[in-house]
ZAGU-748134 format. One record per residue: residue in three letters; x, y, z of N, C-alpha, C, O in turn. Coordinates in steps of 0.02 Angstrom, whole numbers, plus 50000, padded with zeros to 5 digits. Layout:
<pts>
ALAXYZXYZXYZXYZ ...
</pts>
This chain:
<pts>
UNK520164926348595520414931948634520734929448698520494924448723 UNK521434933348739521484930148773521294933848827521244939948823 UNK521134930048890520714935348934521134933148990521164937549034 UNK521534926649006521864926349067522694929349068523014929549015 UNK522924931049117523614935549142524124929249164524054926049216 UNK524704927849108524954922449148525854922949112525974927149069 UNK526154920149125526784920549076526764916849033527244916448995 UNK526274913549024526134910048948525804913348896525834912448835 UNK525434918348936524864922848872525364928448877525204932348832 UNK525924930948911526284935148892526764933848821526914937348773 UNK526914926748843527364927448787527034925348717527264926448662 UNK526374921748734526054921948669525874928448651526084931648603 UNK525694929248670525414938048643525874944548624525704949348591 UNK526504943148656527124945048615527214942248571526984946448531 UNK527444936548527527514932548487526854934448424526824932348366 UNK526404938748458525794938848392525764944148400525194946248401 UNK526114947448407525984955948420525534960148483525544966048498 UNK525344957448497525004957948541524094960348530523784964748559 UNK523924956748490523304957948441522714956148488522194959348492 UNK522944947448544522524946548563522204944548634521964939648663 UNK522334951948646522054951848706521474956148716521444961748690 UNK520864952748766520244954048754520424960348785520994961948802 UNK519804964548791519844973348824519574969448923519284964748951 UNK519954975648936519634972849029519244971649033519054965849042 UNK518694978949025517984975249033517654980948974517784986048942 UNK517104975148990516604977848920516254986548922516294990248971 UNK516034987848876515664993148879515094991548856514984988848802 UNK514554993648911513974989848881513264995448922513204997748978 UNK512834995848860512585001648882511895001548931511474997148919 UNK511795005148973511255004949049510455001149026510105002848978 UNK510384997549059509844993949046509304997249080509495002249109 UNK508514995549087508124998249126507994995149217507744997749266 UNK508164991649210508194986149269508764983049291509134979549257 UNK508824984749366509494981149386509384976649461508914979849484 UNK509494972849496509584971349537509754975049592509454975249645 UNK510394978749570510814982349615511124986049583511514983649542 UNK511044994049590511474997749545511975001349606511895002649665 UNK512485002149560512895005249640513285013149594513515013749538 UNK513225016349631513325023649593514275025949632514455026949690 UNK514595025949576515355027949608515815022949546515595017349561 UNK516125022249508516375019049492517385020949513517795022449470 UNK517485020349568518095019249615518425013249628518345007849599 UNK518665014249658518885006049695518435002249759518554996549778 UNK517805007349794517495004549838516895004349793516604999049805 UNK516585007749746516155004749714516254995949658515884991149646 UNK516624997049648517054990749576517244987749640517304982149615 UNK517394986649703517564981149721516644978449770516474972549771 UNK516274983449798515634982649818515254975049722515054969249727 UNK515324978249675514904974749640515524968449613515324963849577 UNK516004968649626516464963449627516074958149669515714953949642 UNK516164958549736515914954349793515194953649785515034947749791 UNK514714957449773514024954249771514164950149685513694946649665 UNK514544950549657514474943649607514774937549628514514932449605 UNK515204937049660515924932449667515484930249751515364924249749 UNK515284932549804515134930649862514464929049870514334924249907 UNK513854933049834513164933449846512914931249772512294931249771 UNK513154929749719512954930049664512524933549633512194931049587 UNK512454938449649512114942949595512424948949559512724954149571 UNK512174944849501512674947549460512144952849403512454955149355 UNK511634954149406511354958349395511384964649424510984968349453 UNK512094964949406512124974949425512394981149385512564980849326 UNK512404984149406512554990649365513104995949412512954998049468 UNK513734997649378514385002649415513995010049372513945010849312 UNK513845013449411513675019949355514295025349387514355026349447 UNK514675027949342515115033049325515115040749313515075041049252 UNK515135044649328514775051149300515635050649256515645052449197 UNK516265048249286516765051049245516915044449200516595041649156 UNK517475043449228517965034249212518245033649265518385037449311 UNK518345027149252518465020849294519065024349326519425027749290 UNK519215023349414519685025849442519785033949430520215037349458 UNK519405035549393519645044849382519675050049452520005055249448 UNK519245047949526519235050249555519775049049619520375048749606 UNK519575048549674519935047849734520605040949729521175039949748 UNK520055037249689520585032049670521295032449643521795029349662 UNK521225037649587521555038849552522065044949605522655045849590 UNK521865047249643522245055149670522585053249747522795057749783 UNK522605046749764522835046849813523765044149820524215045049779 UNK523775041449874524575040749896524935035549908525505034649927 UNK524215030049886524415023949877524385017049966524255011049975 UNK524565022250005524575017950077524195012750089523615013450071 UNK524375006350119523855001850146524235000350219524845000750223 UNK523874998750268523995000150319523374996950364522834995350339 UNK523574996050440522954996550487523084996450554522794993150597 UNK523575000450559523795003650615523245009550667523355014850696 UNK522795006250661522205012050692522285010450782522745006750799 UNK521985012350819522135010650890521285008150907521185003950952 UNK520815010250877520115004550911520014998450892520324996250843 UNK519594994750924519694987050904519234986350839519324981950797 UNK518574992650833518224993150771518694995150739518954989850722 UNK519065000250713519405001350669520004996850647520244997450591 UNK520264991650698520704989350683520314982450647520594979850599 UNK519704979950668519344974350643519304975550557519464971350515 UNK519094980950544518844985250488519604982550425519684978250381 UNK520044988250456520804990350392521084982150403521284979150353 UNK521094979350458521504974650452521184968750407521514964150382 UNK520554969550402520174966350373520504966850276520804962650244 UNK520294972950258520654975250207521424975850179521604977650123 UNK521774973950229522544973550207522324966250209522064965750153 UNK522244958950245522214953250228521904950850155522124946250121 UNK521204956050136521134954150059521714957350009521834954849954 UNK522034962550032522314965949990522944958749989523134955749939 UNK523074957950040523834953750029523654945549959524024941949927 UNK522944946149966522944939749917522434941949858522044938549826 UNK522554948549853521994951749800522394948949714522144945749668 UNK523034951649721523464951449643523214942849644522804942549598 UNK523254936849670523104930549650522194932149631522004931749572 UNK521844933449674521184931649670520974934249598520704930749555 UNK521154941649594520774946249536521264943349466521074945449412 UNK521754939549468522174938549417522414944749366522394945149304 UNK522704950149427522904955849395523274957749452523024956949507 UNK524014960849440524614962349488524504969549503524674974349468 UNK524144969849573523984976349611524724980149635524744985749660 UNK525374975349620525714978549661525984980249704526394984949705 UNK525804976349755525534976849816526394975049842526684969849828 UNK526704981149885527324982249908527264984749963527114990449980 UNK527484976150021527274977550074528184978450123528514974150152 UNK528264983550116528864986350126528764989650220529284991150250 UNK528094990250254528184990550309528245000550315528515004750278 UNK527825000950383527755008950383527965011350453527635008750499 UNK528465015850472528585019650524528035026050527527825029250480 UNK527885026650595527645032150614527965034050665527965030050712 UNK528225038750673528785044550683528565049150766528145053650771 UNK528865046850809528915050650894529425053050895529985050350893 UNK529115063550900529995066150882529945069150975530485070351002 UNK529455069851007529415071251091529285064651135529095059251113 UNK529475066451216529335061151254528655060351234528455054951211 UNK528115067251244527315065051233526985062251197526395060651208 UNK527515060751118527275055251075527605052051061527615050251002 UNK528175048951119528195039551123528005038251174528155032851199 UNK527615042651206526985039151264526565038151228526395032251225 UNK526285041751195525625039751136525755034551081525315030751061 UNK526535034651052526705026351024526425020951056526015016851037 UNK526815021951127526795014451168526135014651167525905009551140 UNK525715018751188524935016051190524625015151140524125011751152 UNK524685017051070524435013551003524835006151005524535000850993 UNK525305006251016525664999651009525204995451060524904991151028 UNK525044995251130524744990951158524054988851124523844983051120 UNK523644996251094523074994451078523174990150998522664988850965 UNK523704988850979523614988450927523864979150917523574974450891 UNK524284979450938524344969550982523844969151008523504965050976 UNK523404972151076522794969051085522344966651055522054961351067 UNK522234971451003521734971250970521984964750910521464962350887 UNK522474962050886522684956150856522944959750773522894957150718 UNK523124964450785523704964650724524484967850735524664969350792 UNK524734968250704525554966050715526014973950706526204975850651 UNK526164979250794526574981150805527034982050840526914980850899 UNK527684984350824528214986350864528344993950888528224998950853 UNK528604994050949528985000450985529655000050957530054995450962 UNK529715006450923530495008150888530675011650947530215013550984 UNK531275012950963531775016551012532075020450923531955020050863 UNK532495023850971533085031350913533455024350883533355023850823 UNK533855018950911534125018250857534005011950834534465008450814 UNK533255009450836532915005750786532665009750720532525006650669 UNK532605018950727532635021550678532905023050641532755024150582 UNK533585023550684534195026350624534215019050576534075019850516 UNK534345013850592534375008950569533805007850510534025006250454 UNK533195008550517532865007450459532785015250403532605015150345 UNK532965020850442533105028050384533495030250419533405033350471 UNK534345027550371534715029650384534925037150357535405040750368 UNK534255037650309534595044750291534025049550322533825054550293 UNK533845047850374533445054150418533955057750460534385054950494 UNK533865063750455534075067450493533835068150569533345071450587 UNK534225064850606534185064150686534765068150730534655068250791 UNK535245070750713535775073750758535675078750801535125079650827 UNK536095081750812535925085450874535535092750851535085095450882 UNK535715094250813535505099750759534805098950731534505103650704 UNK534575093650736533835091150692533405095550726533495096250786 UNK533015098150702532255101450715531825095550763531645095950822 UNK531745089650710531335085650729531615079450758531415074350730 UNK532095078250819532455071350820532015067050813531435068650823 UNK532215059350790531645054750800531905051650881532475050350898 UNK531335051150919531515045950975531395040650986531635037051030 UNK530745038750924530695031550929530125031450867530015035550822 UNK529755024050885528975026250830528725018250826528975013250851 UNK528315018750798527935015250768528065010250721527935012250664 UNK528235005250723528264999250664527844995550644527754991050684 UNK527374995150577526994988150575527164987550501527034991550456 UNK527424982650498527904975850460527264976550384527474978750331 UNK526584974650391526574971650364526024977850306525594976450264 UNK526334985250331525924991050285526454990050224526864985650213 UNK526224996850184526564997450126526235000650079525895005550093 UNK526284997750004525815002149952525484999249880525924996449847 UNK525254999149869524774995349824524615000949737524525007049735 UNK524634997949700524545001549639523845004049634523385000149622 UNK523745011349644522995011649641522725011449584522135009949595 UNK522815012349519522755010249453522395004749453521825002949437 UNK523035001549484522914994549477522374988949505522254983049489 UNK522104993249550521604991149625520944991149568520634986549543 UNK520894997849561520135001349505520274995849443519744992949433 UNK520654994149410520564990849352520464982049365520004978349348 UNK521034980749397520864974549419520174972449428519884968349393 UNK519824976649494518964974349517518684976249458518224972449443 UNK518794980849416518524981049358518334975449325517784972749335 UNK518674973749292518894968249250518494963149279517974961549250 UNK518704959649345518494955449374517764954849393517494949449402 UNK517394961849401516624961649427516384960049334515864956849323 UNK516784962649278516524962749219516454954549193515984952749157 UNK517044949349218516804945649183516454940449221516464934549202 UNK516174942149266515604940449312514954942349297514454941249332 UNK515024946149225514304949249219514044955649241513444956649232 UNK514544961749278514164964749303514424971349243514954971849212 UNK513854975449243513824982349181514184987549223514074990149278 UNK514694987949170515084996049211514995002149170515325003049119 UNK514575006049188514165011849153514785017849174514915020149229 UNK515135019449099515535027249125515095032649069514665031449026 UNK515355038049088514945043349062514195043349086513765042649042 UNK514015044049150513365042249182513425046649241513705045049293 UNK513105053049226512995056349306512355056549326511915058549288 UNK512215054349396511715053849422511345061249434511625065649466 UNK510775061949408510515068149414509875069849472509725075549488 UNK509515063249502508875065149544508845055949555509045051549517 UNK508555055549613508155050049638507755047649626507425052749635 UNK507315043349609506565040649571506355037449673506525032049697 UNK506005042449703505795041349752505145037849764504745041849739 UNK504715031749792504075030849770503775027649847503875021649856 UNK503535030349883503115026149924503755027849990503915022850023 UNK504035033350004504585035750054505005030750041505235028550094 UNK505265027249978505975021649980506255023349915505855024949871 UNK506865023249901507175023649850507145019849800507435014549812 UNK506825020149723506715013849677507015013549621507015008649584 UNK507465022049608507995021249568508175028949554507995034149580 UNK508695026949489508915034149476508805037149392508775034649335 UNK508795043049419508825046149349509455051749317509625057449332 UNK509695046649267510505050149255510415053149191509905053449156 UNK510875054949183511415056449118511105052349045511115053648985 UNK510935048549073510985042249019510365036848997510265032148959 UNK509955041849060509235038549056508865038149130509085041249178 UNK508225033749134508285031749204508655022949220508975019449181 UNK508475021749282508685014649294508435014849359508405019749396 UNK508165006349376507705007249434507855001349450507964997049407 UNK507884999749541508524994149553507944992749612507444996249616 UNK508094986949658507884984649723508224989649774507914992649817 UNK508994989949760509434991849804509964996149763510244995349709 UNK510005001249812510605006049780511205008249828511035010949881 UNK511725007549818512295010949841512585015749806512625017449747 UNK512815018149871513215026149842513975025049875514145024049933 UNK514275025649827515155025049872515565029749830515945028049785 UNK515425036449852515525042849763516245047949837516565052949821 UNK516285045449890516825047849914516585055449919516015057249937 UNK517215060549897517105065849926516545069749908516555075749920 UNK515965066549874515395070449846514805066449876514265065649848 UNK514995063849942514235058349981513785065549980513295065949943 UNK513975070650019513255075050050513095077850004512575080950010 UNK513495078049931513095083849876512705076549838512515077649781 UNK512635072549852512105066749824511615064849875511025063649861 UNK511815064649924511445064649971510785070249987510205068750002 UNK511145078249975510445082649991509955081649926509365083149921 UNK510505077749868509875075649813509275070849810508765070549776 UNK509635066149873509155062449890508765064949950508285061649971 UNK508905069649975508405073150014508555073750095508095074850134 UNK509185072950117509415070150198510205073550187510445074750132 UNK510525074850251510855078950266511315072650309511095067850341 UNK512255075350293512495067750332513085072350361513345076550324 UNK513305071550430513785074850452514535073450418514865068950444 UNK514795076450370515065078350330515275084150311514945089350309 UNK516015083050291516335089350267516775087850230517125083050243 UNK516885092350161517355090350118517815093150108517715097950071 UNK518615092150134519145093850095519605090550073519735084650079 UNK519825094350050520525095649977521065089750029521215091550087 UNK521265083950006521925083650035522405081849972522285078149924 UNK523045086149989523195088249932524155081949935524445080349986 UNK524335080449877524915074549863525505076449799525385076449738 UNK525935077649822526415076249764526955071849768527165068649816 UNK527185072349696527815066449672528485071449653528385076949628 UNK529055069349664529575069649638529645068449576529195066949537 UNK530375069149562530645068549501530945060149516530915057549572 UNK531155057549469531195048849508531785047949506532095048349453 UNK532125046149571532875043749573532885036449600532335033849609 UNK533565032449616533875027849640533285025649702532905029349734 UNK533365019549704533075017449764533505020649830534105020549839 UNK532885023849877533475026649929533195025950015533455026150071 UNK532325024949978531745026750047531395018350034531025017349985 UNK531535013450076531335007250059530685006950102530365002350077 UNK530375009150145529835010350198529425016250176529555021350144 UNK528755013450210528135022950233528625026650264529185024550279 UNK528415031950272528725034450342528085041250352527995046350318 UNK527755038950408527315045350433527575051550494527555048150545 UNK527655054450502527855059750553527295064750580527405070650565 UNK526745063650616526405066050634526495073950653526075078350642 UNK527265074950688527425078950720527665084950657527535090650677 UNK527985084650584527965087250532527145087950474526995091650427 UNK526865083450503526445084250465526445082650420526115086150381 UNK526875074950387527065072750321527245066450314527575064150361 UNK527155063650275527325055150259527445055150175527335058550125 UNK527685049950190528105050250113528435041650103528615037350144 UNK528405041750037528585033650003529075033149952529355038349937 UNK529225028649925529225030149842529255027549818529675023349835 UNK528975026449766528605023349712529275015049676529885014349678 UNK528825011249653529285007249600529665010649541530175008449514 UNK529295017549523529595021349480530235027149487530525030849447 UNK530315025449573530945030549602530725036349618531135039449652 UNK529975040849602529825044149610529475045449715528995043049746 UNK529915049149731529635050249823528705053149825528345057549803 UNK528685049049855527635052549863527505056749918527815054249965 UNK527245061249936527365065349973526785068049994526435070749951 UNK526615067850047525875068550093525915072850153526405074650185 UNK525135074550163525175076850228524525080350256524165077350216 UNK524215083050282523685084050322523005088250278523105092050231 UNK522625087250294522085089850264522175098450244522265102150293 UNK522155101350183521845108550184521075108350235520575105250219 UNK521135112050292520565112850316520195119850293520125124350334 UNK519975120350224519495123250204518885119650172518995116050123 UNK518425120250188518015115650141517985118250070517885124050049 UNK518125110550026518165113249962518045107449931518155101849955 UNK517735109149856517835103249789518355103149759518605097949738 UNK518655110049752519465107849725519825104249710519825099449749 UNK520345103549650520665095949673521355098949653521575097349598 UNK521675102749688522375105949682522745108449761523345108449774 UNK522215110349801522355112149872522735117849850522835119949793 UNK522965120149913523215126949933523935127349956524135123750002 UNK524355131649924524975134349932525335133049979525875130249973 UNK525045135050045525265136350118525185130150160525495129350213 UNK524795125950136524685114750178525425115350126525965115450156 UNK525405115750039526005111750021526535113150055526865108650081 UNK526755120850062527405121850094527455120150150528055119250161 UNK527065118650210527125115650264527485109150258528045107250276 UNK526805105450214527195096350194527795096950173528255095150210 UNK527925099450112528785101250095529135102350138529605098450147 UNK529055110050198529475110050246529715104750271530275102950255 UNK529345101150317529265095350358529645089450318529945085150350 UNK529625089450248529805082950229530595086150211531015082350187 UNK530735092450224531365093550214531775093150285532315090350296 UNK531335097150334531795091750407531975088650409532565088250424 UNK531535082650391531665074850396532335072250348532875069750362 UNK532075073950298532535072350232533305078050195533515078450138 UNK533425080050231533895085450199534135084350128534225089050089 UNK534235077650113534425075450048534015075649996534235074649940 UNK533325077150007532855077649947532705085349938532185087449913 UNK533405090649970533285097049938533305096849870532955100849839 UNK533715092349835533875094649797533505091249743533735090249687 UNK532965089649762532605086949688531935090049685531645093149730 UNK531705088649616531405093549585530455091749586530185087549550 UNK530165095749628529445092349585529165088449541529575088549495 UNK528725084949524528525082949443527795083049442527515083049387 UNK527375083049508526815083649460526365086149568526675085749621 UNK525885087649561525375090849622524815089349608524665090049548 UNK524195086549663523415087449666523225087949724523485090049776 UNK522775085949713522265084049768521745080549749521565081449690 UNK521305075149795520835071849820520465077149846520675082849857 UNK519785074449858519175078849901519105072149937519155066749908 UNK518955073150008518955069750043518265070150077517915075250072 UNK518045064450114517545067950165517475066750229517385060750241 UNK517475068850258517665070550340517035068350384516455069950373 UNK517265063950439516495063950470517035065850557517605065150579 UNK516365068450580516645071650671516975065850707517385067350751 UNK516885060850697517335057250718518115051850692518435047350718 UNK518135055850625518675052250579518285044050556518635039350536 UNK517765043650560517965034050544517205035150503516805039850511 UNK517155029250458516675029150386516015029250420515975028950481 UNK515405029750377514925028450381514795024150336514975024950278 UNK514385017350363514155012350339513525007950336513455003250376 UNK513125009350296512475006550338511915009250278512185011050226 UNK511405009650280510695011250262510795017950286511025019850340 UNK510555021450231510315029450237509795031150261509455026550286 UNK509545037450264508805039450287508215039950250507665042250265 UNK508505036450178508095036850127508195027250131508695023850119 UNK507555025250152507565016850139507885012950064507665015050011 UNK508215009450064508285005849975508935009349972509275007049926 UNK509265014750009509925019049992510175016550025509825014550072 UNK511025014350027511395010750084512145017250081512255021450037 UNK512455016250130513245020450080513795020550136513805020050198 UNK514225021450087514755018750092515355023650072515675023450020 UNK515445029650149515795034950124515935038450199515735035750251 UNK516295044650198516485046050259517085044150297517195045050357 UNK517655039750230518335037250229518635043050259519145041450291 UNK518535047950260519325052850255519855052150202519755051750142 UNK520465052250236521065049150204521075041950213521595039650189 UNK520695037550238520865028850234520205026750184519725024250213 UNK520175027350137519735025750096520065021050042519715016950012 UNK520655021450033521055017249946521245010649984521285004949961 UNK521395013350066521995005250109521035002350135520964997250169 UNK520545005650116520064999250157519594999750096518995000650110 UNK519814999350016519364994349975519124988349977518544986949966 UNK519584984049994519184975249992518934978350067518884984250049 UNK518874978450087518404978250151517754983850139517174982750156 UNK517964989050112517414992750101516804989550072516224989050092 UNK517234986749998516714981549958516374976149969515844973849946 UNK516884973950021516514967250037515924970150092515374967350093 UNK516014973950121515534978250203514844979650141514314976650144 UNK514964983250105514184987650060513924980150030513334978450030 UNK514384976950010514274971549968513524968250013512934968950000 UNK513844964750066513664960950107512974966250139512524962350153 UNK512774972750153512394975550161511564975550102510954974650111 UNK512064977250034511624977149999511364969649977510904969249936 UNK511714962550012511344957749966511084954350019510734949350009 UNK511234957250089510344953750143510164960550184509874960650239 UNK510334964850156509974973050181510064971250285509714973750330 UNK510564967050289510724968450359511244970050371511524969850317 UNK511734972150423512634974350448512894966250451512584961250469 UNK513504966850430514054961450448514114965550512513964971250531 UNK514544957650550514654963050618515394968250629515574971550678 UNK515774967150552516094973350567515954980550552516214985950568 UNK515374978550513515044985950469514624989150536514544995150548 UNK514334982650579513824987350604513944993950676513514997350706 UNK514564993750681514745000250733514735005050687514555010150715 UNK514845006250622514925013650586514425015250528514515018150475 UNK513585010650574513215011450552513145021950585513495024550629 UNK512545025450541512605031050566512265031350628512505035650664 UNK511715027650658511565028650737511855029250776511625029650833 UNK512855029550754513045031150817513205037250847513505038750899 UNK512875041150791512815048450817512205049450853512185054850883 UNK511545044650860511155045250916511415043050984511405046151038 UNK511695036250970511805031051030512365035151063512305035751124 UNK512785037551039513485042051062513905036651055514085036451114 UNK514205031951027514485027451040515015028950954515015025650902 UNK515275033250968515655037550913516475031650929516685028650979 UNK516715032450860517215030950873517735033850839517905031050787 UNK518115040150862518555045650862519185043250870519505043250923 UNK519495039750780520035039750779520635042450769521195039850773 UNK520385051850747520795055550766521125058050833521695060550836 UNK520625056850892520845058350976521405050250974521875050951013 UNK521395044950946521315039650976522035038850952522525038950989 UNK522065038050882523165037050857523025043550858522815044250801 UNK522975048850884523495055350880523985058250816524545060950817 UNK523565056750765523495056750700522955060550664522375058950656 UNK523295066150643522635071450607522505065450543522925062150513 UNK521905065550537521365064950473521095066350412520585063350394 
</pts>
């Protein structure tokens, strides 16, 4: 079977029909005992049991699934990687995660994709290219790599934005960092797949977690779908469904879930070579290797499970991306969702040990949850295999809603969440 990705097993495996190539990863069914079971099978769960095989060696673990692989958040988002944040925790954190991401397609020996084409964020008033320049300072301080755009460092990189005198939204300047872009999220979930699989570790789909096996006030395992299973250590990285697993385990997490909702075009000519975020429209947008424009924008603030969002966020994003773009009146929809997201009061993750001992988790992304997988994974990873904080995990442990030592990166880039 062939199991490595190379232009030699391409063209052998063309040449034989393509008969022999092994499957990604195995299917192999839940054992009673695990080391480490980690509940979420995403891209922050599959890359969490990636890293405790490949960094900590243990490879006695278990991915449990209630759906398939990537079916969730992974699968519904917009693709961005980025780490343009303005705190020095947050910037320690994403920047952390775009550096694995940039050498992930070599490591996992699977092509993530990874199209680092560079992202504008968009100052259409004086009051937010005062707030540029000061993400820009905090964001060189802090040791990753941006620029102050002026109007016609913009026209120059979107030349087909509408800036004239007539524009709704002029641009006056913005935000540059070189080294964002977009990554195949497919490709992210299957890759760590693959890779935690042939390391040994069991990726359980069709597995919903139904109750906790609680014993002695610590967590000793779970009882699913599929049986029980009873671990040393458990992670949860299930994204927009942390607090509805959470009140199952018995504790309450400042959290809120909504809908953020994404669509695609119909796919034309290369035309949009950059991100482009616009705070001030309320929309960012890409497009794809497939020609298709991606099209984003601010949370439905209703709390919801949904995964379609609401009428009145899309036409806003559309509006907004029609200011900007006048030229993409004329193309046509092709497809709409939404992600469930989960929201914490200060925009930035929770990371750390739960209130249930033996539970760790790894959730409370918002919208930056797909651009901080390798870091996510490697952060839970590294938690669950000496049950202490790395020191970038340990500010967004949850005590910092006792200590007050919050770190509110929605006040901070001036960037809804």
């Amino acid at each position: 079977m062939t199991r490595h990705y190379s232009a030699l097993s391409l063209l052998k495996e063309g040449l034989t029909g393509q008969k022999g190539w092994q499957p990604a990863w195995d299917d192999r069914p839940l054992k009673p005992r695990y080391d480490v079971v980690i509940i979420g099978g995403g891209g922050q769960g599959l890359a969490t049991a990636y890293y405790l095989a490949k960094t900590h060696g243990i490879t006695n673990v278990a991915v449990i699934e209630k759906g398939w692989i990537g079916g969730g958040n992974t699968g519904r988002n917009t693709t961005v990687v980025r780490s343009n944040y303005f705190f020095p925790e947050s910037v320690r954190l994403y920047d952390l995660s775009l550096k694995l991401y940039e050498k992930l397609s070599i490591e996992l020996n699977y092509n993530i994709m990874l199209s680092q084409r560079g992202m504008v964020s968009l100052a259409h008033t004086p009051a937010e290219m005062e707030m540029s320049a000061r993400i820009v300072n905090a964001m060189q301080i802090n040791g990753t790599d941006a620029e102050l755009m002026d109007a016609e460092a913009v026209r120059k990189r979107l030349p087909i934005h509408h800036g004239g005198p007539d524009a709704r939204y002029p641009a006056l300047g913005g935000i540059w960092q070189g080294r964002a872009g977009t990554a195949r999220h497919d490709a992210v979930a299957w890759g760590y797949a693959r890779a935690a699989s042939r390391l040994g570790v069991d990726i359980i789909q069709q597995c919903e977690v139904e109750d906790f096996i609680i014993e002695g006030g610590r967590c000793r395992g779970l009882r699913t779908s599929r049986g029980e299973v009873r671990a040393e250590r458990i992670g949860m990285a299930v994204a927009g469904h942390t607090s509805v697993l959470a009140a199952k385990a018995g504790f309450r997490l400042p959290v809120t879930s909504y809908a953020l909702q994404a669509c695609v075009s119909e796919p034309v000519k290369p035309i949009l070579d950059t991100v482009v975020l616009s705070p001030g429209t309320g929309t960012y947008a890409s497009q794809s290797d497939k020609g298709e424009i991606v099209i984003g924008g601010a949370l439905d603030r209703v709390p919801s499970y949904g995964q379609r969002g609401n009428l009145p966020v899309l036409e806003t994003v559309i509006g907004g991306l029609l200011e900007m773009f006048p030229a993409f009146r004329q193309l046509k929809l092709m497809r709409q969702w939404a992600g469930i997201v989960d929201v914490v009061p200060d925009s930035s993750p929770l990371l750390g040990e739960s209130p249930l001992p033996g539970l760790f988790l790894n959730g409370g992304w918002g919208t930056g949850g797909f651009k901080a997988i390798p870091a996510g994974g490697t952060l839970l990873a590294h938690l669950l295999a000496t049950g202490q904080h790395h020191d970038i995990s340990r500010p967004f442990d949850l005590d910092r809603f006792t200590t007050g030592r919050l770190i509110d990166e929605a006040a901070g880039s001036g960037i809804a969440h």
